[in-house]
C-alpha positions as CSV (number, residue, x, y, z in Angstrom):
1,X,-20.5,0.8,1.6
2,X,-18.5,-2.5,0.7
3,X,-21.7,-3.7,-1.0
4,X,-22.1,-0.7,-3.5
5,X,-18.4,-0.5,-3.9
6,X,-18.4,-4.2,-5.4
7,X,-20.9,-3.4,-7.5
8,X,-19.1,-0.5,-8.9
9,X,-16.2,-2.2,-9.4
10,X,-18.2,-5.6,-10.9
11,X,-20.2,-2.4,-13.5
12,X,-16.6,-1.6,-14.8
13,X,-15.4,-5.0,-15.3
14,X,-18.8,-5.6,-17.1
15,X,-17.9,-2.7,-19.3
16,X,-14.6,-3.6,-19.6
17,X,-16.1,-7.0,-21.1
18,X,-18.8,-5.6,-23.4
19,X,-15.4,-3.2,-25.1
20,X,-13.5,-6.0,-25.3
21,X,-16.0,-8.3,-27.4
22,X,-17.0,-5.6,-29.3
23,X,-13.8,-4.6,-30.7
24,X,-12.5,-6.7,-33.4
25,X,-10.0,-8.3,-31.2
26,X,-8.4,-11.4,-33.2
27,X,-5.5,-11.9,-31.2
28,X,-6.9,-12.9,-28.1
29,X,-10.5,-13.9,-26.4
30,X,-11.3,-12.6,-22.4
31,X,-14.1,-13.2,-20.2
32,X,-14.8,-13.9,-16.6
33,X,-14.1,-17.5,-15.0
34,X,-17.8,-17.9,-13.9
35,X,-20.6,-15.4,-13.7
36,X,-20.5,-15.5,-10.2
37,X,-16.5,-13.8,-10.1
38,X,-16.2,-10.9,-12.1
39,X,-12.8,-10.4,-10.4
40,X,-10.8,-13.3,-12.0
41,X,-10.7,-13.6,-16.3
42,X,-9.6,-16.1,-18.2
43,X,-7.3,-15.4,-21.4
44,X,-6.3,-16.8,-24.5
45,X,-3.9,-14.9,-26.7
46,X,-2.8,-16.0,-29.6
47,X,1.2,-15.6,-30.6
48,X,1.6,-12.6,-33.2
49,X,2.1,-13.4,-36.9
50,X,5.6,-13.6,-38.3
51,X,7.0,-14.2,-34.5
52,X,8.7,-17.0,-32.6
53,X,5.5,-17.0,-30.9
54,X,2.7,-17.8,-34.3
55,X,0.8,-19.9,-34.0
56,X,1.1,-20.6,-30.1
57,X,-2.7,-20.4,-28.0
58,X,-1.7,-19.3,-24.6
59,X,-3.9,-19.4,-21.7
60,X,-3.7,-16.3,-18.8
61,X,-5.7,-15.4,-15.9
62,X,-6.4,-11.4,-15.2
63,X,-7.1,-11.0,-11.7
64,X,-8.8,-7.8,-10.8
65,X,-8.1,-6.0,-7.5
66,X,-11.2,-4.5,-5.5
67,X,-10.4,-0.6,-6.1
68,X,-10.2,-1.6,-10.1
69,X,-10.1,1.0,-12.3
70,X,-7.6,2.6,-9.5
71,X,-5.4,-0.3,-9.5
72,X,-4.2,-2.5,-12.4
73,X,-5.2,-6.2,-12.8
74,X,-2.3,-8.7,-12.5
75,X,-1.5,-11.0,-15.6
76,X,0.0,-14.8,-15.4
77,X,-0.1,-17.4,-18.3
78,X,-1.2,-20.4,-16.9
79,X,1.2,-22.4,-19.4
80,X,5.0,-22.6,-19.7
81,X,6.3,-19.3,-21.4
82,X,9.9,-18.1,-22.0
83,X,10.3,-14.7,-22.7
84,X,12.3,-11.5,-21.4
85,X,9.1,-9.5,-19.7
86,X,7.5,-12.6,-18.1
87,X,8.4,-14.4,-14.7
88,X,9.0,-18.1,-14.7
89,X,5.5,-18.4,-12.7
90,X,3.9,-16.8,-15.7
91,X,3.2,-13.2,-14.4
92,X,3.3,-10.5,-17.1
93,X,6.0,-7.5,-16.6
94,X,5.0,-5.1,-18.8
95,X,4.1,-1.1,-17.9
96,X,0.7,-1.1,-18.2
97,X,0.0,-3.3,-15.5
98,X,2.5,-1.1,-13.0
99,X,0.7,0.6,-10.6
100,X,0.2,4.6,-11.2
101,X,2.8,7.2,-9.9
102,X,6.3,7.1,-10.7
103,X,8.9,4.4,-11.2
104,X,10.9,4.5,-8.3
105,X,14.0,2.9,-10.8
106,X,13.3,5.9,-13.0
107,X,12.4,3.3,-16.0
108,X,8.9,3.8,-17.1
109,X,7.6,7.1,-16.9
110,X,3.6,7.7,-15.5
111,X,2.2,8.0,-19.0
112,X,3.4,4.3,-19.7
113,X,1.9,3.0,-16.2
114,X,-1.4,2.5,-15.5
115,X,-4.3,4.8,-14.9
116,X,-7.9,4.3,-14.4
117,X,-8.3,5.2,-18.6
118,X,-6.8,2.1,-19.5
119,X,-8.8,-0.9,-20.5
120,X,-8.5,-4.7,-20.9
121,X,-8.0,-4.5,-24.5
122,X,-5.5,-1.8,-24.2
123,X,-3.8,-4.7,-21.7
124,X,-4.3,-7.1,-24.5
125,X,-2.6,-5.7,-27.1
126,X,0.3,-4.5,-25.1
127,X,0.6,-8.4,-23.9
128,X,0.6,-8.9,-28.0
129,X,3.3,-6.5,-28.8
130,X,5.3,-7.4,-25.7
131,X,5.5,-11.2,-27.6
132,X,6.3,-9.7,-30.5
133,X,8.9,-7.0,-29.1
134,X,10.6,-8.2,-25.9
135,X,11.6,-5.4,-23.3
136,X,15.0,-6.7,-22.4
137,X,16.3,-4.0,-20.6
138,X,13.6,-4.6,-17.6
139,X,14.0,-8.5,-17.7
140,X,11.7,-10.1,-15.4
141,X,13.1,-13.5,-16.7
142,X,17.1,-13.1,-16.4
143,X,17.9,-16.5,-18.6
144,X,15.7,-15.4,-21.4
145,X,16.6,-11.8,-21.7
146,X,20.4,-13.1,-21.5
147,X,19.2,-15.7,-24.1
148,X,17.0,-13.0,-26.1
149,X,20.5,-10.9,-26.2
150,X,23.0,-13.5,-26.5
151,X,21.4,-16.4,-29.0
152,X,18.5,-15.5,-30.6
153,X,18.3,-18.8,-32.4
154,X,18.2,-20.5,-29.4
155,X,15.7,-18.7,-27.5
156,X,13.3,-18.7,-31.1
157,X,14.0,-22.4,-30.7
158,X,12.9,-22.7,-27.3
159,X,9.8,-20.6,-28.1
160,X,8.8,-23.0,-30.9
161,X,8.7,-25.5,-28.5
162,X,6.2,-23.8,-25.9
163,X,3.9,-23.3,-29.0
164,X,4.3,-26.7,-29.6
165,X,3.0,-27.7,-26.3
166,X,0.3,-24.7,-26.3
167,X,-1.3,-26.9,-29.2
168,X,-0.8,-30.3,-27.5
169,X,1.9,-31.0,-29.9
């Protein structure tokens, strides 16, 4: 039963995949690490036009869990980022990765969690618009959603800098 549930879950990734490359995606590029792990995806997205963020090519990892579609992946960039909805070790904060049912702080409601209808590109683009439009009211990162509030000069500044170092500048 393990077997043929690892499949399954492998057969969705796969489709999961095949959507993603054939949408025209040109914000960011996904794919597994190696043929041999379906479960763990690289990322690259690319910062959204006319944002702190243009211009900047930052690498992620999705990691998918075993009962995928049930459960969300998890998100981390694998390179510096400072931003309101992502944790100084890189993972993501955003709704759509949130495990189904109800918030328990009364924040997000179900329909913004996630649910086995949801897809990678769906995960993508909310990623892309979370770059673009900070949630600071559900900071994962205190300093910059302080900083995002407080002095938005200074926290564009500091984002300049991580694209910077995205390009190897």
């Amino acid at each position: 039963v393990a077997g043929e549930e690892l499949s399954r879950v492998c057969a969705l990734c796969s489709c999961d995949l095949v959507r993603v490359a054939l949408s025209v995606v040109l914000f960011c590029f996904t794919g597994p690490m190696n043929e041999e792990n379906f479960f763990e995806w690289e990322a690259l997205i690319m910062g959204p036009e006319d944002t702190c963020f243009e211009y900047g090519v930052f690498p992620a990892i999705l990691s998918f869990p075993l009962d995928y579609p049930l459960s969300p992946p998890k998100m981390r960039f694998t390179c510096e980022m400072f931003h309101p909805n992502i944790y100084p070790d890189g993972r993501v904060c955003i709704s759509i990765l949130h495990a189904p049912g109800d918030d328990p702080m009364g924040y997000e409601s179900s329909a913004e969690r996630w649910s086995p209808v949801q897809s990678v590109e769906k995960i993508l683009l909310s990623v892309v618009s979370m770059l673009a439009e900070p949630n600071d009211e559900s900071g994962a990162n205190v300093d910059a959603s302080k900083m995002w509030r407080e002095d938005r000069e200074q926290f564009n500044k500091i984002a300049k800098q991580i694209v910077q170092k995205s390009l190897g500048l």
